[in-house]
Steps between C-alpha positions, in 0.01 A plus 500: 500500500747713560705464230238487283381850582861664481497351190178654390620855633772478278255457220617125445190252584620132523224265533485323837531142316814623391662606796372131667626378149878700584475328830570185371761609268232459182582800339320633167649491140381842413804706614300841649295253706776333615669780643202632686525112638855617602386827684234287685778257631768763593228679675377201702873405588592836615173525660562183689865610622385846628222273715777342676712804581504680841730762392323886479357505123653882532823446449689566165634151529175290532325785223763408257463123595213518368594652167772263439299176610232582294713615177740173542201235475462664130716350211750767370253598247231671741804691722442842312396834531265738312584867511256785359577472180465100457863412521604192690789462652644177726372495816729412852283367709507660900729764348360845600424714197853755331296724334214710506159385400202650360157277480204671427453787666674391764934618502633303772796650718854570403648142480799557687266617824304154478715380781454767718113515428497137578696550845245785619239257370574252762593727743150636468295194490702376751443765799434351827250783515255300281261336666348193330204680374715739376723253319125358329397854423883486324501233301300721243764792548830244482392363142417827359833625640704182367351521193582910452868391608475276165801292640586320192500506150180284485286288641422768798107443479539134593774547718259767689236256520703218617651694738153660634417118516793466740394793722167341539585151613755650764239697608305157576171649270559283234278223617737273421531593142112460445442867302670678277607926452568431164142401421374775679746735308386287198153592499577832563776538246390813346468671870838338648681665212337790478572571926814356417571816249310746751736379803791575225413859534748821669326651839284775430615789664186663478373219743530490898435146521724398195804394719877662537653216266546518109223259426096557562412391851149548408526269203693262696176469781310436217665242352553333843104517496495349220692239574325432830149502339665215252662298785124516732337415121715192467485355840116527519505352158707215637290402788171468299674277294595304787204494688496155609135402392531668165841359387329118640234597253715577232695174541202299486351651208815415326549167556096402446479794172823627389759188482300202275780313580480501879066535541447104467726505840367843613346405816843350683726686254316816667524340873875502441568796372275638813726339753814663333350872540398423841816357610801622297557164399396126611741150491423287130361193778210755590322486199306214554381600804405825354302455221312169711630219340807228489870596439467357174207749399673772668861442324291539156313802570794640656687411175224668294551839718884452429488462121238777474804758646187516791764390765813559545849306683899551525498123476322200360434401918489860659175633585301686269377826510225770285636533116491798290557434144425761292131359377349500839583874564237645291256281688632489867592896431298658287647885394829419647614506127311595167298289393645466135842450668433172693503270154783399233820343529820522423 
C-alpha cells in the first residue's frame, strides 16, 4: 500500500498484481512495467530496513540511507537524474546533491549549504523542547522542510515520504504499519502539491503572524493542517476497514461468492480462515477440530485454504496464519486501492 501510493504520486501507477507478481521475482517483459516493478521492490526493501532502525530518522546519515538504499536496489539503468530541461545525468545514490536545482516552481537552496540546512534540520526536529504532540503536529512541518532542502539530485519526493513514514512509526502512531500518508497524500495529490508550493513561499513582511524566518510560517501551519487532516482521514479509514464484524463479513462473502474455487469448501474453508483473524495464527493439527470434523477432513480443507494463497506459513509444519494475496484485497478491503488497479498480471 504504501509503495503503491508513492508510486502513484509520482505519476507511475503499477498494478497491485504486479507488485505481488515482483514479490516473487516474476517480473514483466514489457520494459516500462518492469521498472515500475523495480521501484515497488526498492521501496518495500528500504521501507522494511527503516522499520527496523532505532536511530533518529533526522539525521543526515539515516536521510541519506535512505536515498542510497533505495537507489542501489535499481539496476544501473534507473540510477539517474532529470534536471529542468530533461537531461539525465548518472545518479550516486545517498550522495547529497553538487549543484543547484530548479523543479517547477520550486529553486531549492544553494547546494553547497545542503549540509548545513540538513544539520539545523535535525537540530530543530530534534529539540528536547518538543513535546510529543508537538513532534505529531511536526511531522507535517519536517517533510515540507526536507523536501524544500531538496537533499539530492532526485528521488527527494520518495525519500520525503519514506522518511515521514519513519517519523511516524517512531512515534508509535503507525498502528503497526496498518495506514498509509502516502495514500492520504495520494488522494489529495493536487492539494499536497499545491501546500507544498504555498509552504515554498518567502515571509510576508506585511504579516504579524508570518514568522521571523525566510520561509512562510503561515503556509507552513497550513500545510501541517493539512497533513494532520490526511493522517486523522487515514486512520479512521483504517479502522472501518478493520472493524471486526465487517472484515468477518467480507471474508465470508468471499469464500461462499467471490473464489469458485474455494465455495464448494466455503463453510470450513471460512471456519478456518475465522480462527486465523481471531487468533493471529493457529497450529496445522487444529484444523480438524476447527472446522468439526477428523484430521483427515481438516488436513484437506486446510490444504484448500493453503493453495487458495487464503493462509499463509514460514514452513510446510509452522502454524498458519490470515493470507493476503492480492485478489482478496478488493474484497476483504474494499477502496483500499482502485478498483481498476486490483486485476492483471505481470
Amino acid at each position: 500500500m504504501h509503495c503503491y501510493y508513492s508510486n502513484l504520486i509520482e505519476g507511475q501507477q503499477t498494478r497491485v498484481p504486479d507488485i505481488e507478481a515482483a514479490l516473487k521475482n516474476d517480473f514483466a517483459a514489457e520494459p516500462k512495467k518492469r521498472d515500475l516493478q523495480r521501484l515497488s521492490l526498492a521501496h518495500l526493501e528500504v521501507q522494511r530496513w527503516a522499520g527496523a532502525q532505532t536511530d533518529s530518522a533526522f539525521g543526515t546519515e539515516f536521510i541519506c540511507d535512505l536515498h542510497r538504499r533505495f537507489y542501489e536496489h535499481l539496476p544501473e539503468s534507473m540510477r539517474v537524474a532529470t534536471n529542468s530541461t530533461g537531461e539525465k545525468t548518472r545518479l550516486v545514490p545517498g550522495a547529497l546533491r553538487d549543484r543547484d536545482v530548479e523543479v517547477g516552481t520550486h529553486i531549492g537552496p544553494p547546494h553547497e549549504l545542503v549540509p548545513q540546512l540538513l544539520s539545523h534540520f535535525q537540530w530543530r526536529y530534534e529539540s528536547a523542547d518538543l513535546s510529543r504532540i508537538h513532534r505529531i503536529i511536526a511531522i507535517g512541518a519536517s517533510h515540507h522542510r526536507l523536501a524544500w532542502i531538496h537533499p539530492f539530485r532526485d528521488g527527494n519526493g520518495r525519500v520525503v515520504r519514506l522518511f515521514s513514514d519513519a517519523v511516524i512509526r517512531q512515534l508509535g502512531i503507525d498502528g503497526g504499519g496498518l495506514w498509509s500518508l502516502s495514500r492520504g497524500l495520494a488522494r489529495n495529490r493536487k492539494e499536497y502539491y499545491e501546500r507544498l508550493s504555498n509552504a515554498d513561499q518567502e515571509r510576508s513582511s506585511a504579516s504579524a503572524d508570518d514568522g521571523r524566518g525566510h520561509l512562510s510560517e503561515r503556509a507552513l501551519w497550513d500545510f501541517c493542517e493539512f497533513t494532520l487532516r490526511v493522517m486523522l482521514d487515514q486512520i479512521r479509514f483504517m479502522e472501518e476497514l478493520l472493524d471486526f464484524d465487517g472484515l468477518e463479513q467480507r471474508i465470508e462473502h468471499y469464500v461462499r461468492v467471490v473464489d469458485a474455487k474455494v465455495a464448494p469448501e466455503a463453510d470450513r474453508v471460512f471456519l478456518l480462515l475465522r480462527e486465523a483473524l481471531l487468533r493471529g495464527e493457529f497450529p496445522r493439527g487444529e484444523a480438524g477440530r476447527i472446522v468439526g470434523a477428523g484430521e483427515r477432513t481438516g488436513r484437506t480443507v486446510l490444504t484448500t485454504a493453503i493453495d487458495a494463497g487464503l493462509l499463509v506459513s514460514d514452513t510446510p509444519k509452522a502454524p498458519v496464519r490470515l493470507g493476503l494475496p492480492a485478489k482478496v484485497l478488493e474484497t476483504y478491503f474494499p477502496q483500499l486501492f482502485p478498483a481498476d488497479q486490483m486485476t492483471g498480471t505481470a
